[in-house]
C-alpha positions in Angstrom: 0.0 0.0 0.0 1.2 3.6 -0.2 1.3 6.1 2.3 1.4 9.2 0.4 -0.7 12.2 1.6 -4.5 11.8 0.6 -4.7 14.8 -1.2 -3.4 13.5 -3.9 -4.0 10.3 -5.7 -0.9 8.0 -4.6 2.2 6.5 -6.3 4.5 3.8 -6.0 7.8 5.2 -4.9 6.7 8.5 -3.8 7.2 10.1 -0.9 6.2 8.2 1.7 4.9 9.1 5.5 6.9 8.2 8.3 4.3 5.6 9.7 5.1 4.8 12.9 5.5 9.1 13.9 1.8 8.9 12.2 0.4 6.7 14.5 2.8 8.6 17.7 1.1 11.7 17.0 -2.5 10.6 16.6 -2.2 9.1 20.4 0.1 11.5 22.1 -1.5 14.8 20.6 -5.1 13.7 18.9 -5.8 11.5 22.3 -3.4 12.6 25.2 -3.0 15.8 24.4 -6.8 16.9 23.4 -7.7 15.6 27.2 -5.9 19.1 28.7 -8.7 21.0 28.6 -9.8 24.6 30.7 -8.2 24.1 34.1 -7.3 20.5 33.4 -4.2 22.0 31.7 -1.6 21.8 34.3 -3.2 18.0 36.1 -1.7 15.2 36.4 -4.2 12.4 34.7 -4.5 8.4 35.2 -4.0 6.6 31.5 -6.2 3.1 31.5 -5.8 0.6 29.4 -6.2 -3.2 28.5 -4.1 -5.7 27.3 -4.4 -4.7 23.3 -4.6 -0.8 23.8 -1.2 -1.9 26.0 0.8 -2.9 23.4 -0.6 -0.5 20.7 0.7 2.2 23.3 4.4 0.6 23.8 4.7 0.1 19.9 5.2 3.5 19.1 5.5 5.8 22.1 7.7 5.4 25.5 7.3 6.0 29.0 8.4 9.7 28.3 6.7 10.3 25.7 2.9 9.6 28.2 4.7 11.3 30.8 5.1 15.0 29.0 1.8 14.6 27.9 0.6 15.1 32.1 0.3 11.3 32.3 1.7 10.0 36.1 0.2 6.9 36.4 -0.6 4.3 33.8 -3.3 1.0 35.3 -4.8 -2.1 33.7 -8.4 -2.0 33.4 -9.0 -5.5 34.9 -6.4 -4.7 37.9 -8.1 -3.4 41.6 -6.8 0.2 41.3 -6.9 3.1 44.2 -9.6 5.7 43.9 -8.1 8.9 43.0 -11.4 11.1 43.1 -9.8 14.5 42.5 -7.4 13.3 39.0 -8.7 12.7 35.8 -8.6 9.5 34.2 -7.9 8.6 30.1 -9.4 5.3 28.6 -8.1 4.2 26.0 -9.9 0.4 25.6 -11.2 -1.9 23.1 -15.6 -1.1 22.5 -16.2 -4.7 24.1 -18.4 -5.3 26.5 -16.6 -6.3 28.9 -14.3 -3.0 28.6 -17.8 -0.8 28.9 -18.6 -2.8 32.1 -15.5 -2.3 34.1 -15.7 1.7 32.7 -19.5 1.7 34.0 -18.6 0.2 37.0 -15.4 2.6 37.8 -17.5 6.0 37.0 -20.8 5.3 38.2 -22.7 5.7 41.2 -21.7 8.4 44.4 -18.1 7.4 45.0 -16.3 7.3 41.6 -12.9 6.4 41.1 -11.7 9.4 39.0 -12.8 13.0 38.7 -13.7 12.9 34.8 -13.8 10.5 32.1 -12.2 10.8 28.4 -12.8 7.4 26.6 -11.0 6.8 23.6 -12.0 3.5 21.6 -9.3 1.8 19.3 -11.9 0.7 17.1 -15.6 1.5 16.2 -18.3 1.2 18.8 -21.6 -0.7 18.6 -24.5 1.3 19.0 -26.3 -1.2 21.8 -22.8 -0.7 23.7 -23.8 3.3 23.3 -27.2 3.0 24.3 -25.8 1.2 27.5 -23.1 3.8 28.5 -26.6 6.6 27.8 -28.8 4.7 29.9 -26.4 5.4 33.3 -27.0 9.1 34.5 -24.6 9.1 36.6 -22.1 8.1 34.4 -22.9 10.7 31.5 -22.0 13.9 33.2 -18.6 12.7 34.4 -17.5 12.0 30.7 -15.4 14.7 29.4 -15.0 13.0 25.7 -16.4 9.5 24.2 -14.3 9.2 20.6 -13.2 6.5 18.1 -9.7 6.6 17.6 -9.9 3.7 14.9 -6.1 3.2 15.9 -6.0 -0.6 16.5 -3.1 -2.1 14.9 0.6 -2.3 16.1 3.4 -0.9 14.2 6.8 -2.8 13.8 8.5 -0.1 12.4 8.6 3.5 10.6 6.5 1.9 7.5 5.4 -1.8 9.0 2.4 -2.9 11.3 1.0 -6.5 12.4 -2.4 -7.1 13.6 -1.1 -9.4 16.1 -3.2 -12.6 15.8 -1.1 -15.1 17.5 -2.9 -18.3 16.3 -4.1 -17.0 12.7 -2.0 -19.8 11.1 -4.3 -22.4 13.2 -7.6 -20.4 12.9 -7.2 -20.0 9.1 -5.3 -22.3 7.5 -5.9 -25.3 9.9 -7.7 -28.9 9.6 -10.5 -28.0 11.8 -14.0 -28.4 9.7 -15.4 -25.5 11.6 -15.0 -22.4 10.3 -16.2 -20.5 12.9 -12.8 -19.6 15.0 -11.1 -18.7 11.1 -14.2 -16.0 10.7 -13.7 -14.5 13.9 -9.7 -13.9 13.1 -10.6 -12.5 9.6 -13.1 -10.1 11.2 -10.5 -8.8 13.9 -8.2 -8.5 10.9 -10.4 -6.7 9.1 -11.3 -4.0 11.8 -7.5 -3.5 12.3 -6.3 -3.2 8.8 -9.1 -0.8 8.0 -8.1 1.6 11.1 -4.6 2.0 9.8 -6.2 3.5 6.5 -8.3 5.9 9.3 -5.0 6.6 11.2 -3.4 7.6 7.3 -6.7 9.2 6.1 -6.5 7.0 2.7 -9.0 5.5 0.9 -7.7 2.5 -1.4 -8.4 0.1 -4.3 -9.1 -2.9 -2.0 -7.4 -5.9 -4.4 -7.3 -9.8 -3.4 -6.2 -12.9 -4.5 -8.6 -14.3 -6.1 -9.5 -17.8 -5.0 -8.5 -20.6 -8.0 -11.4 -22.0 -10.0 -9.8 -26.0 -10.4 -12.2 -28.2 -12.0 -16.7 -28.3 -11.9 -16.0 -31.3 -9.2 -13.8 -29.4 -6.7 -15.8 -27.6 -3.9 -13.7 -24.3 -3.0 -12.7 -24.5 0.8 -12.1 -21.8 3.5 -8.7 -21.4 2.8 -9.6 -20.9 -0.7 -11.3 -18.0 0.3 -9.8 -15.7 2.4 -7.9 -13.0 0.8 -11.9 -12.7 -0.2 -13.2 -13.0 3.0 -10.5 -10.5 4.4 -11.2 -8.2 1.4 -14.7 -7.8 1.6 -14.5 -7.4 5.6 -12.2 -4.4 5.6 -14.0 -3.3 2.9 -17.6 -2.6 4.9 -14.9 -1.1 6.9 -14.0 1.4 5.0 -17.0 2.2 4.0 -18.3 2.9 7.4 -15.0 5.0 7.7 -15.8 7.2 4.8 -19.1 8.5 6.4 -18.6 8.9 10.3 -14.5 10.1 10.3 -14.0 13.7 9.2 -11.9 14.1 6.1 -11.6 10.9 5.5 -11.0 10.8 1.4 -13.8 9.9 -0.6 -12.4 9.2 -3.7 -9.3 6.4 -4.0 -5.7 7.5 -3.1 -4.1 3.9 -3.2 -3.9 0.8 -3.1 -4.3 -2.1 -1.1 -3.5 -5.8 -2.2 -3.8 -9.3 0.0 -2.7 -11.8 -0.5 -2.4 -15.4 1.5 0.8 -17.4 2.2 -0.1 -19.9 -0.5 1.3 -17.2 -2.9 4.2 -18.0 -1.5 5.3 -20.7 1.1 9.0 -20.1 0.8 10.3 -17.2 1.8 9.4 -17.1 5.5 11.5 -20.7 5.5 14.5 -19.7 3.5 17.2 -18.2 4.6 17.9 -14.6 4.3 21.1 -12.9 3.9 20.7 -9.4 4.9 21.9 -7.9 8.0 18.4 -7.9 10.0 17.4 -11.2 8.8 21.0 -12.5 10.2 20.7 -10.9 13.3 16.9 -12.3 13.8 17.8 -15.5 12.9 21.5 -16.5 14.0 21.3 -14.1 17.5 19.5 -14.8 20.7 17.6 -11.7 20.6 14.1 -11.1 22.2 12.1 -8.7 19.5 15.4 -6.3 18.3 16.4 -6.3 22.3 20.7 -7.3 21.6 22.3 -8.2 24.9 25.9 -7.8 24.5 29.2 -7.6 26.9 31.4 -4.4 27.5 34.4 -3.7 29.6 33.3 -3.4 33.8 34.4 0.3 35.2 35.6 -1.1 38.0 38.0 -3.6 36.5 35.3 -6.5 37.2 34.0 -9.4 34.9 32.4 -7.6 31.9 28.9 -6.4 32.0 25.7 -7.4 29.8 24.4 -4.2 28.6 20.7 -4.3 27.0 20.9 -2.3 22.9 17.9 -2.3 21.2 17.9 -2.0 17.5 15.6 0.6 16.1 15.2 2.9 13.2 16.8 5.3 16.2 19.9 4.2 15.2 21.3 5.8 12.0 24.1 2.5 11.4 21.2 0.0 11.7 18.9 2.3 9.5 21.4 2.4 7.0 22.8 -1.4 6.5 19.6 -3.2 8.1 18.6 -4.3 4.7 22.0 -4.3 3.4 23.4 -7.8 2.5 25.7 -8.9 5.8 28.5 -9.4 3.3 27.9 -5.6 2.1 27.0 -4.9 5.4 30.4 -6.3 7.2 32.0 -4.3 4.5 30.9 -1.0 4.8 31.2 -1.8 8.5 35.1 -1.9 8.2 34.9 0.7 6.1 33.0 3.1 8.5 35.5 2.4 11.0 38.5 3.3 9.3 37.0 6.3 7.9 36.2 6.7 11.5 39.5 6.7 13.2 41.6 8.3 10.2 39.4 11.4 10.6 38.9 11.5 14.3 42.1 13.1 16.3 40.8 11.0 19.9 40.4 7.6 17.8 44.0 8.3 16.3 45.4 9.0 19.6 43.3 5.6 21.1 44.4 3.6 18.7 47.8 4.5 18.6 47.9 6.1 14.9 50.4 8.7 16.4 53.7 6.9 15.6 54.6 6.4 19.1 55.2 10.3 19.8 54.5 12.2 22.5 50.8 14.0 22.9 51.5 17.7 22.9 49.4 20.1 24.7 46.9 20.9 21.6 46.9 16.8 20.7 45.5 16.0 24.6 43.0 19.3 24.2 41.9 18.3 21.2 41.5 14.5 22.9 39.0 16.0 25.7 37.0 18.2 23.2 36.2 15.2 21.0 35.6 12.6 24.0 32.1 12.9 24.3 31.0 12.8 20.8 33.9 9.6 20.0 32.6 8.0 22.8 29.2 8.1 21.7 30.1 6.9 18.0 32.6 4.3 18.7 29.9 2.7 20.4 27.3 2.6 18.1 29.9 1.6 15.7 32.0 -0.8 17.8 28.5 -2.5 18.7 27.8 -3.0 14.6 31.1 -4.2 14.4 30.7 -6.7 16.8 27.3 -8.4 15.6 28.3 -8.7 12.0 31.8 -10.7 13.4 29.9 -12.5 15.4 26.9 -13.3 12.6 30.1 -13.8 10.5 31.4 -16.4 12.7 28.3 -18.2 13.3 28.0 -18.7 9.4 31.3 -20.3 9.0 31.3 -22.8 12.5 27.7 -23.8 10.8 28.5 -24.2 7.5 25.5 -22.2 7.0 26.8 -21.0 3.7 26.8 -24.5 2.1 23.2 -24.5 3.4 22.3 -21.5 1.9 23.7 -22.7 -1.4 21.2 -25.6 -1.7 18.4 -24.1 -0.4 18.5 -21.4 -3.2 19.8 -23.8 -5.9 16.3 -26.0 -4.8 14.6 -23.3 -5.5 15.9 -22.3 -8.7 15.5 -25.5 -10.0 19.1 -26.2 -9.7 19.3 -29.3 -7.4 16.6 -31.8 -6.1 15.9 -34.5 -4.4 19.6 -36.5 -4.5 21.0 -33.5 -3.3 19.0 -33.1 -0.5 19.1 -36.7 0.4 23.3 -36.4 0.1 23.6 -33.1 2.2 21.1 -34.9 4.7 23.7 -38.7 4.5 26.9 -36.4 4.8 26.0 -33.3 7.3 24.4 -35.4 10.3 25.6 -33.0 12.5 24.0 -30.1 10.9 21.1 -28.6 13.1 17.7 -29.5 13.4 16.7 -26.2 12.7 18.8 -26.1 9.1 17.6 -29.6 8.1 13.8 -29.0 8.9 13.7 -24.9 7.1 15.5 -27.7 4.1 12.7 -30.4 4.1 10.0 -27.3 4.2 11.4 -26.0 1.3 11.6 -29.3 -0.6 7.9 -29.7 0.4 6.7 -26.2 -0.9 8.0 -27.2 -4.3 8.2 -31.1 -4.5 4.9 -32.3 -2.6 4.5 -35.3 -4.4 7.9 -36.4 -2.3 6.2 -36.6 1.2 3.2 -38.8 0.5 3.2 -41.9 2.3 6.3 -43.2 3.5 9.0 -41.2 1.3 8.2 -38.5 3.8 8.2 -40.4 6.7 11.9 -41.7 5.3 13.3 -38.4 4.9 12.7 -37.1 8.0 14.5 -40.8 9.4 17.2 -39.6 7.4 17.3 -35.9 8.7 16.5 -37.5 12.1 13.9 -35.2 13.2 11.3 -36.1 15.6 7.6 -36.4 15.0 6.6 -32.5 15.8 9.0 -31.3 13.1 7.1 -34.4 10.7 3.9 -32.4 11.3 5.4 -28.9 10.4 6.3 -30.6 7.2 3.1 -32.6 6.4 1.0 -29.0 7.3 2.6 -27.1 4.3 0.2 -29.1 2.4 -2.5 -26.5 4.4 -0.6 -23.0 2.9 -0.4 -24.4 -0.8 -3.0 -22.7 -3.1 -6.0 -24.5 -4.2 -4.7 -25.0 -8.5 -1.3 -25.6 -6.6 -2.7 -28.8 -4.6 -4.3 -30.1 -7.5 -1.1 -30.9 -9.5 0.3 -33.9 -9.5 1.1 -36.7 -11.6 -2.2 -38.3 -11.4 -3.5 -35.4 -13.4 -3.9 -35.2 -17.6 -1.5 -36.9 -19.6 0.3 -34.7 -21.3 2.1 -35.7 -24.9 5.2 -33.8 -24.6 8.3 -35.3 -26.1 11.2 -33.4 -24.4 14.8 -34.8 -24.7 15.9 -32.1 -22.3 14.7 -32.3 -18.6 13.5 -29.2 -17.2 14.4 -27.4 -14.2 11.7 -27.7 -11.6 12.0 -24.4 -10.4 9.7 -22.3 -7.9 11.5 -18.9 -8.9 12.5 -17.5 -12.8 16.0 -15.9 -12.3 16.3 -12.8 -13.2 18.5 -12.3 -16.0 18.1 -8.2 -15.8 19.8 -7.8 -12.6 23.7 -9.0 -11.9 23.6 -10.5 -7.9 27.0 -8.5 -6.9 26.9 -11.0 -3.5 26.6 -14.9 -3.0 23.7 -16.4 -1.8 22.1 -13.1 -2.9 19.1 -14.3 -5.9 16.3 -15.2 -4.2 13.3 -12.8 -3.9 9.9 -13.0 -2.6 7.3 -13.4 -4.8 5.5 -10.3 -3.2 8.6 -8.4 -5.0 7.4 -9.1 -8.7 3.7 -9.0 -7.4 4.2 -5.1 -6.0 6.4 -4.2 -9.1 3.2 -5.4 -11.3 0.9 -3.1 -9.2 3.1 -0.1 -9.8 3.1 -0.5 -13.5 -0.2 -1.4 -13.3 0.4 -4.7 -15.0 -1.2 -6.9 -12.0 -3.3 -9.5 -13.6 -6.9 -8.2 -13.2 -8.4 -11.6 -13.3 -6.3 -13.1 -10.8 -6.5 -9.6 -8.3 -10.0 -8.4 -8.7 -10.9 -5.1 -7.1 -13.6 -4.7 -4.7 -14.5 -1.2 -5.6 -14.6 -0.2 -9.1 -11.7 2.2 -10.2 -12.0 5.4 -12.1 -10.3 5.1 -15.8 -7.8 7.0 -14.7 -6.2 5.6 -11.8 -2.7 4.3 -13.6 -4.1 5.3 -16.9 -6.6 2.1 -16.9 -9.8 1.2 -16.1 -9.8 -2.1 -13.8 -12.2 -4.7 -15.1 -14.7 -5.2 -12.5 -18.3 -5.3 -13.6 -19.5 -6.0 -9.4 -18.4 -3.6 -7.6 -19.6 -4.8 -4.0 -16.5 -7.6 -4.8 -16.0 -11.0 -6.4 -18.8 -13.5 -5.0 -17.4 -16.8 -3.3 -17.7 -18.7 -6.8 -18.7 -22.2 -5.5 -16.9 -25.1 -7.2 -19.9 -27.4 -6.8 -22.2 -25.4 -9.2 -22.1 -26.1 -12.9 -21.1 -23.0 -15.2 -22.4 -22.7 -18.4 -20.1 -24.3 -20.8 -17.4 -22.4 -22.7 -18.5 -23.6 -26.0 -22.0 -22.7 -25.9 -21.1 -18.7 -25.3 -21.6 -16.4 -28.0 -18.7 -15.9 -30.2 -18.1 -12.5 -29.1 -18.7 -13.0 -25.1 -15.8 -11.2 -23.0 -15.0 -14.8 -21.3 -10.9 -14.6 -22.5 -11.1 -16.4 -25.5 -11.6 -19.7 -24.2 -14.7 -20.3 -26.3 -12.4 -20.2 -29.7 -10.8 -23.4 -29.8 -12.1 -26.8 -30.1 -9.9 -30.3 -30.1 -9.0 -32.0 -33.1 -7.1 -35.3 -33.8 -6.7 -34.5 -37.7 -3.1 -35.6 -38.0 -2.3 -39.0 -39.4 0.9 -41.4 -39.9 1.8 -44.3 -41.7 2.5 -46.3 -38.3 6.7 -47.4 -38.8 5.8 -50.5 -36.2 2.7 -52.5 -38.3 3.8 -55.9 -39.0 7.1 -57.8 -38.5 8.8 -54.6 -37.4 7.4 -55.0 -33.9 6.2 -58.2 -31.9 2.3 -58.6 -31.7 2.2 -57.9 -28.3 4.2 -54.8 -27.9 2.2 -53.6 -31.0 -1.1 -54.6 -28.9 0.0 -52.7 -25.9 0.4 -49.6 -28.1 -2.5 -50.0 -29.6 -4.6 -50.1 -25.8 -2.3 -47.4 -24.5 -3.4 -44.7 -27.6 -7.1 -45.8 -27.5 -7.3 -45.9 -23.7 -5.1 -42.0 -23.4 -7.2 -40.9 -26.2 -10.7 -41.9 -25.1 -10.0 -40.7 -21.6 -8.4 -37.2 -23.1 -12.0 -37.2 -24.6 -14.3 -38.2 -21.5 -12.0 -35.3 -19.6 -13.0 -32.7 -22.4 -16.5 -33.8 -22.5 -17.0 -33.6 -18.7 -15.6 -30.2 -18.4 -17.2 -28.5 -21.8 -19.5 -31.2 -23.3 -18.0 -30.9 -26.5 -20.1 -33.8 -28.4 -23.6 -33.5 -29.2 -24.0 -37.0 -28.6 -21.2 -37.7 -26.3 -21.7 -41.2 -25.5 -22.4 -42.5 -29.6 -19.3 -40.3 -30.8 -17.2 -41.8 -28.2 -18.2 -45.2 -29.2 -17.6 -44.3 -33.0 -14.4 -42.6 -32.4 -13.0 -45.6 -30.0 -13.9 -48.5 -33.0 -12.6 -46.0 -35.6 -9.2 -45.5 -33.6 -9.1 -49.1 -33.5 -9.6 -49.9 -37.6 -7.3 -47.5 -38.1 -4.7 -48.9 -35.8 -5.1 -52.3 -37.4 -4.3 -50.5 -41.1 -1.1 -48.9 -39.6 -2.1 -45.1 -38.9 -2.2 -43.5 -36.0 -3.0 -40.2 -34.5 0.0 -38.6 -33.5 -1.1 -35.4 -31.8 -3.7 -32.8 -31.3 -3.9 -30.0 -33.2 -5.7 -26.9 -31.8 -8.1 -25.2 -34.3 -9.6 -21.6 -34.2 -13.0 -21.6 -35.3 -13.5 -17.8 -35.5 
């Protein structure tokens, strides 16, 4: 999505806001702040919350932050708290019911536990929960403000948020036949995403992966359906947004696309080589909390200091997404630009040739003390995690890893060598081995049904719970995905050369300057589309209906309350009975022909009778059942069952007199 300002319609790569200040501002100043009112101004207030409204707080503000705005005491909703009848209290709480009780409760009756109420909502309100707050007189008078914030989301950094739905993996993509639970999580999803458009003021082209239609026999499932599901929920959303917040943007100023992880399974699993990724991965850090040791002041044991690494922090800014190769570069780099240019890191490290330090050298030492001090920290703290994430990869062998991992999916290694990395690395970790049988899953299936699975992971010697993280990748693979396998069509190819079974196309364009560097999420061609506008309209519908101009195209979408949950079970109307001119793709132009004949090489002594009989039953029984498949789907024959019959006995004469169909040929019949 795009964060540029609302005034204008938005862009890819434009000027972006600052996301996480966005949402800082709207609850320090638009919630905090706007409480200080007449002789309120210079008081001291209570800030309540609950557990949600909690962590929304600590994502993007700190402790000082509340405190400047006249906050001196922050409580828990749901904790027994001291009545402080002559302070003001702030809620900022979820609109559940529960949350309107404990408020009621706290403000209501002759004794109440604060002064004044302002109540601040994260998300919209239910009118019955309104009518309830009304209905207390008591209550009413002692309210000083009763808003929606819509601000219910939690940001990860200056241009990232999650929704925070722990189990959403179970609840959505799970094996449980109930669907209830998976409803619930898109709905909370829903009301979350559509209050970060609220906290942005934009109004965007809703897009969603559109469920795959597989064949008239295959009923769509949940999972099928919930980039639709999520779609159309944020949607009503938004659409409540546009008429109760004030300046909210009624016309479209950018987009938003969702997608599910069946558009890509890998690229959580795989390993990344950039410097966050590294230090996520290979570093026992809580969140981006680093612990690290530094020299004791009082000549004891070294100390564990606590660094946490945030967009504060201009080095990890810079090189965060930087690969740890580049990264450990421009590290060493840094530092000796550092010290060559720095009179107190010259003196430190001896640069001086051994000479003594005049007067000016030790006065120009002092002046630059606290400023070197302050960057040699920052720097010698980089310095140190990228030796250490260097070190790590080489005790690991993590580069070999990395190597196979990308080469699986490129399409340049397979199955033999996985099975020989698994045979000759037994001491690799079980961490390495099961992120390498995940990816072999995503992109060979077929090889863990049955017992081949249940082998491999005997050969990686992983226990049973790391068999079922395996086996449930099966859950994250998109419906056409799931359905292709070598049970499917027969196809009459005959290729000399094997093909690469690859789940990425490399990019010939772009020159990888680093190992280990080619891989890219598939999200990375999908956003590339949007911006040029070349996104596949068919398989990302819109939910609202774009203006022609909005990337210089109108987006085909004839319903604009969203793509209906197309049910599998329900016979369509067959391509070849449309009109010749119906907007259906172009699928109603062709019709199957076997027109192409041979003098068959093989009839008589040339080939023993019953290789020649086994021919003959293979073609009939692969051409009969090509035609039963192409009957099924589009009921091609008039009189399907007599022309099969007179086509089988025809294909069998014709056998016997030494021709035989070679291929199809595909015929336009415009």
């Amino acid at each position: 999505m795009s964060y540029s300002d609302s005034d204008s319609s938005s862009s890819c790569g434009g000027d972006h806001k600052n996301f996480k200040q966005t949402t800082r501002d709207r609850l320090l100043y638009e919630m905090l702040r706007s409480a200080k009112t007449g002789d309120s101004k210079s008081t001291w207030k209570v800030l309540i919350m609950d557990k949600v409204t909690v962590k929304i707080m600590s994502s993007s503000c700190k402790m000082p932050d509340i405190t400047d705005e006249g906050v001196s005491l922050v409580e828990d909703i749901y904790r027994r708290r001291q009545p402080l009848p002559s302070m003001d209290a702030i809620y900022f709480i979820q609109p559940s019911k529960e949350n309107v009780i404990m408020f009621l409760s706290d403000m209501s009756g002759k004794s109440p536990l604060y002064k004044k109420a302002f109540v601040f909502f994260s998300s919209a309100i239910s009118k019955d929960l309104v009518t309830q707050i009304k209905r207390d007189g008591t209550v009413l008078p002692r309210i000083g403000a009763l808003r929606e914030m819509n601000l219910e989301y939690f940001t990860i950094d200056s241009q990232g948020f999650i929704t925070d739905n722990g189990r959403a993996l179970e609840d959505i993509f799970g094996n449980d036949e109930s669907t209830s639970k998976g409803d619930a999580c898109l709905n909370v999803m829903a009301t979350r995403v559509a209050t970060v458009f609220a906290s942005l003021r934009e109004f965007p082209f809703v897009r969603y992966q559109a469920a795959k239609s597989l064949d008239a026999n295959t009923m769509t499932t949940f999972r099928d359906l919930v980039p639709t599901k999520l779609a159309a929920g944020i949607w009503n959303c938004l659409m409540k947004h546009k008429q109760t917040i004030p300046n909210f943007p009624q016309s479209e100023t950018c987009e938003l696309l969702i997608l599910d992880r069946s558009v890509d399974q890998i690229a959580p699993i795989i390993h990344e080589w950039t410097y966050d990724a590294m230090c996520h991965d290979l570093l026992s850090m809580e969140g981006n909390k680093y612990v690290h040791e530094v020299p004791s002041k009082t000549d004891g044991p070294p100390e564990k200091k606590e660094v946490i690494l945030e967009d504060h922090d201009p080095i990890w800014l810079e090189l965060r997404h930087a690969h740890i190769a580049d990264a450990s570069e421009r590290l060493h780099e840094k530092m000796t630009n550092f010290v060559s240019k720095n009179k107190a890191a010259q003196i430190q490290h001896g640069t001086r040739n051994g000479g003594e330090l005049s007067t000016r050298d030790l006065q120009k030492m002092v002046q630059a003390l606290p400023q070197y001090s302050e960057q040699i920290d920052k720097l010698s703290l980089h310095v140190e995690i990228a030796g250490k994430i260097n070190r790590i990869i080489r005790e690991t062998g993590l580069r070999e890893i990395g190597q196979l991992e990308q080469d699986l999916v490129f399409g340049d290694a397979g199955m033999k060598e996985v099975i020989k990395f698994l045979t000759s690395n037994e001491d690799a970790s079980r961490e390495n081995k099961l992120r390498l049988l995940m990816i072999l899953a995503a992109i060979y299936p077929e090889k863990f049904e049955g017992d081949k699975g249940l082998n491999l992971m005997k050969l990686a010697r992983l226990p049973a719970d790391d068999m079922n993280a395996v086996n449930n990748m099966k859950f994250l693979a998109g419906g056409a995905d799931t359905k292709k396998s070598s049970t499917g069509a027969f196809s009459l190819k005959f290729d000399i050369h094997k093909k690469k079974h690859a789940a990425r196309k490399e990019r010939t364009v772009e020159e990888t300057a680093w190992q280990l560097s080619r891989f890219y999420p598939m999200i990375e061609d999908l956003i590339e589309k949007l911006c040029k506008g070349d996104l596949s309209k068919d398989d990302y519908p819109c939910m609202n209906d774009p203006s022609p101009s909005f990337h210089g195209t109108s987006h085909v979408t004839s319903n604009s309350q969203g793509a209906a949950a197309h049910s599998m079970r329900q016979r369509r109307t067959p391509t070849w009975a449309r009109p010749r001119n119906s907007e259906d793709g172009g699928y109603s132009r062709y019709f199957f022909s076997c027109m192409v004949m041979v003098i068959n090489p093989y009839k008589g002594n040339y080939f023993p009778q019953p290789c020649l009989q086994a021919i003959h039953h293979f073609v009939t029984f692969f051409l009969i059942s090509l035609l039963i498949s192409v009957y099924k789907i589009n009921t091609c024959f008039t009189n399907a069952p007599l022309d099969l019959w007179f086509f089988a006995q025809m294909l069998q004469n014709a056998f016997k007199e030494g021709i035989v169909p070679l291929y199809f040929t595909i015929y336009d019949i415009i």
